[in-house]
TORLUM-616330 format. One record per residue (C-alpha): x, y, z; residue in one letter; residue number from 1. Coordinates in pm, 1 decimal, always signed. Layout:
REM TORLUM-616330
SITE        xx        yy        zz  code  pos
SITE         X         Y         Z     A  NUM
...
//
This chain:
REM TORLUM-616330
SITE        xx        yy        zz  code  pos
SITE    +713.5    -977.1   +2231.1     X    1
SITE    +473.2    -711.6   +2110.0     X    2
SITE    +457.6    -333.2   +2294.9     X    3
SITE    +133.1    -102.7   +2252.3     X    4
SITE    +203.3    +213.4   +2326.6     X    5
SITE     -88.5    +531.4   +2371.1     X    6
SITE     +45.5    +827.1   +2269.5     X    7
SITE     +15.9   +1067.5   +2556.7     X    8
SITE    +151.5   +1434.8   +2345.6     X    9
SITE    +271.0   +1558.9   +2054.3     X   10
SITE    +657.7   +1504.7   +2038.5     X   11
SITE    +896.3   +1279.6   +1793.0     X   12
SITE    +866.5    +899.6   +1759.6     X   13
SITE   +1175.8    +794.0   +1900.3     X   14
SITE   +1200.2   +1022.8   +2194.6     X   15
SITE    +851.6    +949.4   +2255.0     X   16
SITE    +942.1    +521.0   +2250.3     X   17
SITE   +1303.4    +650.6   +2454.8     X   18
SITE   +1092.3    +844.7   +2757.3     X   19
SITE    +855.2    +489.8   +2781.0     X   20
SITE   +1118.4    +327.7   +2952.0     X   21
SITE   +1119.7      +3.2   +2683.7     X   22
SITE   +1376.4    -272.9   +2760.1     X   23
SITE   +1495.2    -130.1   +2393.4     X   24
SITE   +1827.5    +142.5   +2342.9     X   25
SITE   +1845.8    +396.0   +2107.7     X   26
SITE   +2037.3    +182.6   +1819.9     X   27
SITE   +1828.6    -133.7   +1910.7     X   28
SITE   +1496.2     +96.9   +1825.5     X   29
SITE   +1664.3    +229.6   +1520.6     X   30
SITE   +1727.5     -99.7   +1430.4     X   31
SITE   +1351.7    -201.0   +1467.8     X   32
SITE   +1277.5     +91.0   +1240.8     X   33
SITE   +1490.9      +0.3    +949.8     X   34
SITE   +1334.0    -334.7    +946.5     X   35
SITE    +983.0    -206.1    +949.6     X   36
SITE    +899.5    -359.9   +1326.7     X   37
SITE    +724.8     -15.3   +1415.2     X   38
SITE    +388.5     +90.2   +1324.5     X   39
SITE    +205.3    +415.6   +1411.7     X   40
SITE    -173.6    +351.2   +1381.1     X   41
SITE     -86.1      +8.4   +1198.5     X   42
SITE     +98.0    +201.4    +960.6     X   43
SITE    +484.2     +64.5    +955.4     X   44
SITE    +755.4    +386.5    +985.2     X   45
SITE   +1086.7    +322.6    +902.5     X   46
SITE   +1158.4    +734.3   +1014.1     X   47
SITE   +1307.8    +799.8   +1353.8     X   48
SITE   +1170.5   +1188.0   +1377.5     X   49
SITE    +811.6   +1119.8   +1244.3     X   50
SITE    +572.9   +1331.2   +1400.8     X   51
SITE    +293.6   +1166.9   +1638.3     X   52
SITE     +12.4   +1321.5   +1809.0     X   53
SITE    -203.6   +1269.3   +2089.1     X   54
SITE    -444.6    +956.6   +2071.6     X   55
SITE    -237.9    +759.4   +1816.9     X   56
SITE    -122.9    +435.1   +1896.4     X   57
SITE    +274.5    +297.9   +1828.8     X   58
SITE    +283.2     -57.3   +1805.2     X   59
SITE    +598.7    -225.5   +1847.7     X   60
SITE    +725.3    -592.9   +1787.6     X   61
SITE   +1060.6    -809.9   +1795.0     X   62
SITE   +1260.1    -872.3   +1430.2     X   63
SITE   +1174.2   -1275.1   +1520.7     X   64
SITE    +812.0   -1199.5   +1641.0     X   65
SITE    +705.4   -1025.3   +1309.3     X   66
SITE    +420.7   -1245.4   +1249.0     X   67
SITE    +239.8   -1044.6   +1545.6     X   68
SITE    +198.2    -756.0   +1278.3     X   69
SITE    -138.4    -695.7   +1319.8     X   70
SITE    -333.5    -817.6    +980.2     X   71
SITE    -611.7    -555.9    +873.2     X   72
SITE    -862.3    -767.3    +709.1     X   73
SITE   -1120.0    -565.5    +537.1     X   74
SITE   -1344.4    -864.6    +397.1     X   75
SITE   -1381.4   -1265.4    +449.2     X   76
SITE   -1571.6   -1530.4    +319.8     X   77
SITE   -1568.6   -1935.7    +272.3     X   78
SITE   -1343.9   -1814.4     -59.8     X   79
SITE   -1167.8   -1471.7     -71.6     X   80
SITE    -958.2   -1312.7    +205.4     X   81
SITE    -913.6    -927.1    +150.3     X   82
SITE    -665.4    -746.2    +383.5     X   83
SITE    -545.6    -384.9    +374.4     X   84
SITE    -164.0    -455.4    +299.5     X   85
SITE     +89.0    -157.4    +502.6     X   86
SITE    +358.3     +33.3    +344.8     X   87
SITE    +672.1    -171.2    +324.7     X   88
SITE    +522.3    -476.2    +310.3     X   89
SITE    +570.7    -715.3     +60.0     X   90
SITE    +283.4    -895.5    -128.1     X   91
SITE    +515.5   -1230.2     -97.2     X   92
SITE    +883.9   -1313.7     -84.5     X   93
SITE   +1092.8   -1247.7    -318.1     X   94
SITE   +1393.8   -1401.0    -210.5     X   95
SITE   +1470.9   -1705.1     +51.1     X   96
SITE   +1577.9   -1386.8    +371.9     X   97
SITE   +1220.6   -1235.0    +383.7     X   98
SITE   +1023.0   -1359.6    +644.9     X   99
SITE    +745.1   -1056.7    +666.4     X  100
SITE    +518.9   -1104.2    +387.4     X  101
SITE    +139.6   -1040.2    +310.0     X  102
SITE     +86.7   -1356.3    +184.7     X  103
SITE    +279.5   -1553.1    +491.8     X  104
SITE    +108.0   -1324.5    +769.3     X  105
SITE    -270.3   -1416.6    +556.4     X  106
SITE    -153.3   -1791.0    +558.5     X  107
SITE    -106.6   -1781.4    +947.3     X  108
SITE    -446.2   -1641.5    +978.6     X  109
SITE    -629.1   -1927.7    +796.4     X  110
SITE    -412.4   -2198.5    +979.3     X  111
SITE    -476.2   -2048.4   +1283.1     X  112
SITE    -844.2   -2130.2   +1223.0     X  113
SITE    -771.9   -2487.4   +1088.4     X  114
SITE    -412.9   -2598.6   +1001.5     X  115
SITE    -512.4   -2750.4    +635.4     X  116
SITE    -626.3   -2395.2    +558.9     X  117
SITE    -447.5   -2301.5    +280.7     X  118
SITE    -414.3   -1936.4    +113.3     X  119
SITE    -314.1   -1851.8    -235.2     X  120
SITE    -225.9   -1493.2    -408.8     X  121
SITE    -445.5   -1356.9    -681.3     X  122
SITE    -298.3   -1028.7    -742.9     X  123
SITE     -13.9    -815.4    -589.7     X  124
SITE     +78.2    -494.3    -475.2     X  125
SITE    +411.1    -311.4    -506.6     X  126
SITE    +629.4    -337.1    -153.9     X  127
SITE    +613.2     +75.6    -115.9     X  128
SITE    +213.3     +73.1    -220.9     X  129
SITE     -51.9      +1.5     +73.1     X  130
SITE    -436.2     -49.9      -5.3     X  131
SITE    -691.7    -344.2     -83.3     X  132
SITE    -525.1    -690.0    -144.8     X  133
SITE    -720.4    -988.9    -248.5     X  134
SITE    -631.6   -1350.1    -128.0     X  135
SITE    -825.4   -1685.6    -268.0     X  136
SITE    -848.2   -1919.7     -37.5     X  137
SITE    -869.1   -2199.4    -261.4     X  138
SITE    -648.2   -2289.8    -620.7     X  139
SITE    -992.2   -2344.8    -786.9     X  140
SITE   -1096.1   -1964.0    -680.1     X  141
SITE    -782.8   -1823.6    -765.7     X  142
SITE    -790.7   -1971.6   -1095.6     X  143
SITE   -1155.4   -1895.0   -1153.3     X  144
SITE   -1049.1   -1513.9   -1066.3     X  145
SITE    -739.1   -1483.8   -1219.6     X  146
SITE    -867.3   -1661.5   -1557.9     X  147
SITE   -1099.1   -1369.8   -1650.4     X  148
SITE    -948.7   -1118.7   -1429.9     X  149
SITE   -1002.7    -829.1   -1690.6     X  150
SITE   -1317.1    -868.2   -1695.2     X  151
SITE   -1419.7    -964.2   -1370.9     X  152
SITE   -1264.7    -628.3   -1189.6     X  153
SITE   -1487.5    -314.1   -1224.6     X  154
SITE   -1307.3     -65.3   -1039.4     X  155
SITE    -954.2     -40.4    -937.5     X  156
SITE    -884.1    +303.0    -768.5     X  157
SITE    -567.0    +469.3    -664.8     X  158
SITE    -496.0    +791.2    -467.1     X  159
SITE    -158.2    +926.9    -570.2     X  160
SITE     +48.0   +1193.6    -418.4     X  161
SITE    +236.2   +1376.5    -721.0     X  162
SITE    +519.0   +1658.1    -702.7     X  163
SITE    +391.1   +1955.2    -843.0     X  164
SITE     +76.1   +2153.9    -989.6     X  165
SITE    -146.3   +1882.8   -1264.1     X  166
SITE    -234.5   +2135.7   -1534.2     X  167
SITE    -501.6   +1903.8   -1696.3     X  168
SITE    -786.7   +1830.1   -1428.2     X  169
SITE    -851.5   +1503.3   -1601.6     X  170
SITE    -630.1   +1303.6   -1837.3     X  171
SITE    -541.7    +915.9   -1980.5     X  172
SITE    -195.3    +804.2   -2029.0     X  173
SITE    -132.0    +551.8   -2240.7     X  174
SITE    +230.0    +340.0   -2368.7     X  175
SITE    +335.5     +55.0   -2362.6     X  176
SITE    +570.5     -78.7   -2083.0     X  177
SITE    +940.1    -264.8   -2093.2     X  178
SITE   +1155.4    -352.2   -1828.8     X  179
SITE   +1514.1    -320.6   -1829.6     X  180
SITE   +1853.1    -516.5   -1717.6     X  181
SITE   +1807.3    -301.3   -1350.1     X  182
SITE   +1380.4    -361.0   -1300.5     X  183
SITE   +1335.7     -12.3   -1380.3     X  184
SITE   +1002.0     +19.7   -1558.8     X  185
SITE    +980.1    +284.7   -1884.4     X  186
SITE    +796.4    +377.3   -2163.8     X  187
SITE    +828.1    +277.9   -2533.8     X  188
SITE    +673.2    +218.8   -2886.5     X  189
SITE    +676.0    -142.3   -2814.2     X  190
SITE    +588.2    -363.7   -2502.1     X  191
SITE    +310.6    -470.4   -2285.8     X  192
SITE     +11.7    -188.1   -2326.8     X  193
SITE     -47.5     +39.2   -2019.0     X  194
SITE    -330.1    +242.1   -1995.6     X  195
SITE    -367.2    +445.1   -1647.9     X  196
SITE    -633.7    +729.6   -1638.9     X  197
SITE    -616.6   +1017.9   -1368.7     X  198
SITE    -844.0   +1306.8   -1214.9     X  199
SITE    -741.2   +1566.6   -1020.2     X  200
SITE    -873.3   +1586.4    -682.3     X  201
SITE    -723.9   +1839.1    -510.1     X  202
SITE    -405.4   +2105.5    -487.6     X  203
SITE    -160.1   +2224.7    -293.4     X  204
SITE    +149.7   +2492.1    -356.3     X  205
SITE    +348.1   +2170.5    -411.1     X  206
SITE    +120.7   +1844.8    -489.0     X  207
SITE    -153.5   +1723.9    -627.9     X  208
SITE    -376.3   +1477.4    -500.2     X  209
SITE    -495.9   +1230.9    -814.7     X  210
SITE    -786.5    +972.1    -838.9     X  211
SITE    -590.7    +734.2   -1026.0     X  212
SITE    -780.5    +414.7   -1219.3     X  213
SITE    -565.5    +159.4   -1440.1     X  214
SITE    -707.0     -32.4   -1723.7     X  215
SITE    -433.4    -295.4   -1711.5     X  216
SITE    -177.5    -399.6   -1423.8     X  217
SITE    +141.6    -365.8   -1499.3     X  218
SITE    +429.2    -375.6   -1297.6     X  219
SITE    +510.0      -9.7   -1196.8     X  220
SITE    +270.7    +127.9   -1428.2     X  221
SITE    +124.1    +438.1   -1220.4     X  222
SITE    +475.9    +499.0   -1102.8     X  223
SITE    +603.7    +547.4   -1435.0     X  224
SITE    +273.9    +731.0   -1594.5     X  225
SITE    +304.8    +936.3   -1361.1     X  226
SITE    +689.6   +1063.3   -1410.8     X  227
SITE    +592.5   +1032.7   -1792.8     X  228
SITE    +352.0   +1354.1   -1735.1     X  229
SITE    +619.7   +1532.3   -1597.2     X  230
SITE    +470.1   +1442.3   -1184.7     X  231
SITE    +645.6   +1147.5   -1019.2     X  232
SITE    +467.3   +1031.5    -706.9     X  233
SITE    +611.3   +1192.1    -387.1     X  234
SITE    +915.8    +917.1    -228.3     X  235
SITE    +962.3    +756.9    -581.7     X  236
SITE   +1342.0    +777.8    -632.4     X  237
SITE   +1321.2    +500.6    -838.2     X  238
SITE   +1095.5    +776.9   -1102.7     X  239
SITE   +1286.9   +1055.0    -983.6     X  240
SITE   +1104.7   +1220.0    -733.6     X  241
SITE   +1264.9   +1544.2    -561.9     X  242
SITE   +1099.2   +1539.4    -248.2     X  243
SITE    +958.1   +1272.9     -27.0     X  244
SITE    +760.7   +1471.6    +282.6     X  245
SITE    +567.2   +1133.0    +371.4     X  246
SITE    +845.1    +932.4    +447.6     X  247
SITE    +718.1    +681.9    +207.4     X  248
SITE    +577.9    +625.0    -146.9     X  249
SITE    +279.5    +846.2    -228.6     X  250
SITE     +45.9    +558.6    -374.7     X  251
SITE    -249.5    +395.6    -183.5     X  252
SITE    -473.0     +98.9    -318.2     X  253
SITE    -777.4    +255.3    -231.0     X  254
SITE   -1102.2     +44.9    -353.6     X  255
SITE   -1093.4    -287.3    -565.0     X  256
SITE   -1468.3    -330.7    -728.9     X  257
SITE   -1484.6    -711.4    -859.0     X  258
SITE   -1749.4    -914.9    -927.5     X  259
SITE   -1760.9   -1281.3    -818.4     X  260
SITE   -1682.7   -1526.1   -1107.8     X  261
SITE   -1948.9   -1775.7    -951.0     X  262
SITE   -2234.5   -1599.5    -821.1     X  263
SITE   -2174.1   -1288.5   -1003.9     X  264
SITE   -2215.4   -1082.0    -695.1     X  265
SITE   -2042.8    -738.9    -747.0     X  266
SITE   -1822.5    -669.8    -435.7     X  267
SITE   -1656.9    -319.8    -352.7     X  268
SITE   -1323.2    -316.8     -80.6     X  269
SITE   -1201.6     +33.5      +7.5     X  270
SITE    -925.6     +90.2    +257.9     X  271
SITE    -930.5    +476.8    +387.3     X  272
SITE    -632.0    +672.1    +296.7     X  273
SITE    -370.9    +692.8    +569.2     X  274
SITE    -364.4    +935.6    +835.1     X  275
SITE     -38.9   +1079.5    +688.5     X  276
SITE    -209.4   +1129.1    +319.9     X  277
SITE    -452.9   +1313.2    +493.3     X  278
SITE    -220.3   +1553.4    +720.5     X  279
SITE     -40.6   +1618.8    +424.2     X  280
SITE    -334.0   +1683.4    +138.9     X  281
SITE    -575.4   +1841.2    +410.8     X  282
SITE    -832.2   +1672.3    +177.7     X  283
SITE   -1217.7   +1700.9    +294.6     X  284
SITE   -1447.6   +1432.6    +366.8     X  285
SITE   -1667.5   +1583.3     +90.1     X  286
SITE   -1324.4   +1533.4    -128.2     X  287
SITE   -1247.9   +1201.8      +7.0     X  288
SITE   -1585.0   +1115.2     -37.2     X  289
SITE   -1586.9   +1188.4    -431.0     X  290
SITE   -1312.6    +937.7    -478.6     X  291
//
């Protein structure tokens, strides 16, 4: 069972659900929340008291229905499949319990088209980041991509949300990256080489909004540059962030540039920041536009 619901004025998410007169109670809905079954313009909430405004759309949908998530696909051909992945979702399972994935809600799109469609991951995102994910739609093509992946992607742009005032304008952070006994990311002399380069795009009295490119892609990488310079992304307790005003992770996959290993066709995939990166930056379209 999915509900659709057209928000009619500005009040709180779950009063605004309570007063629609859903076959759902207050815990059940709270429930749906913490499991990520609620989206507000296809952006999942897991936050009870989020702010909505007239014109936005809640979409809501059963724990056992999940696969009705609605699947944002940004580009499609006879080879690649390129979807903008939400908040919260994972890029694919990491354990036998999770049923929501990326890659399981991609695979049901192909098989809905032909059942011996088959999908195949090329590159992830982190659960908390949303943005531009790539799927190959053959092993041959994700072998073909993944084999000279380096050199293959042109562009692969971030916006990040960081606590605080960025003194330099324009920076590159480079270390090199371990992982210890907990997943936690950090820092050191040793390790696999990170290199993450930033420029400021705009500030407020408490963030700054960053153009963030990455030479290499390394698990956690921005996450931790970013707390290495002294301005952890907004929601990352993991990289001690203070404050967390989005409800979420401060870090959008904004535009993956690649060119095609076959026909070397150079192919650019943005997905537009979310509406709650905008409330909260107030950037410009002139400043969005410069990204």
């Amino acid at each position: 069972m999915k509900h659709t619901l057209k928000v009619t004025h500005e009040t709180q998410l779950l009063d605004f659900i309570l007063s629609a007169n859903l076959p759902y109670s207050r815990s059940k809905l709270k429930s749906l929340l913490k499991h990520g079954c609620i989206a507000i313009d296809n952006e999942v909430t897991t936050q009870f008291d989020d702010p909505i405004h007239e014109g936005q759309t809640i979409t809501i949908v059963e724990h056992n229905n999940q696969k009705d998530t609605p699947l944002k696909i940004l580009y499609e051909d006879n080879e690649i499949l390129v979807i903008e992945k939400p908040y919260k979702l994972l890029t694919i399972a990491t354990n036998k319990n999770e049923d929501m994935t990326a890659y399981r809600l991609a695979s049901e799109y192909v098989k809905s088209q032909n059942t011996r469609n088959r999908i195949f991951v090329v590159h992830r995102l982190d659960q908390d980041t949303s943005g531009v994910l790539m799927f190959a739609k053959s092993e041959a093509v994700k072998n073909l991509y993944q084999k000279d992946w380096n050199n293959l992607v042109l562009d692969r742009t971030y916006v990040a949300i960081v606590e605080g005032s960025v003194k330099k304008d324009e920076d590159t952070v480079k270390s090199f990256l371990r992982e210890n006994k907990t997943t936690h990311m950090y820092s050191t002399t040793s390790g696999q080489e990170a290199i993450t380069h930033y420029k400021v795009i705009k500030k407020t009295d408490n963030v700054s909004i960053l153009k963030v490119n990455i030479d290499t892609g390394r698990k956690n990488q921005i996450r931790v540059h970013m707390n290495d310079i002294g301005h952890p992304i907004i929601g990352d307790r993991k990289y001690d962030a203070k404050t967390n005003p989005l409800k979420r992770l401060g870090l959008h996959a904004y535009r993956l540039q690649i060119k095609n290993p076959k026909t070397k066709k150079v192919m650019t995939f943005i997905a537009p920041l979310p509406p709650k990166f905008k409330k909260l930056s107030k950037i410009t379209e002139t400043q969005e536009k410069s990204i």
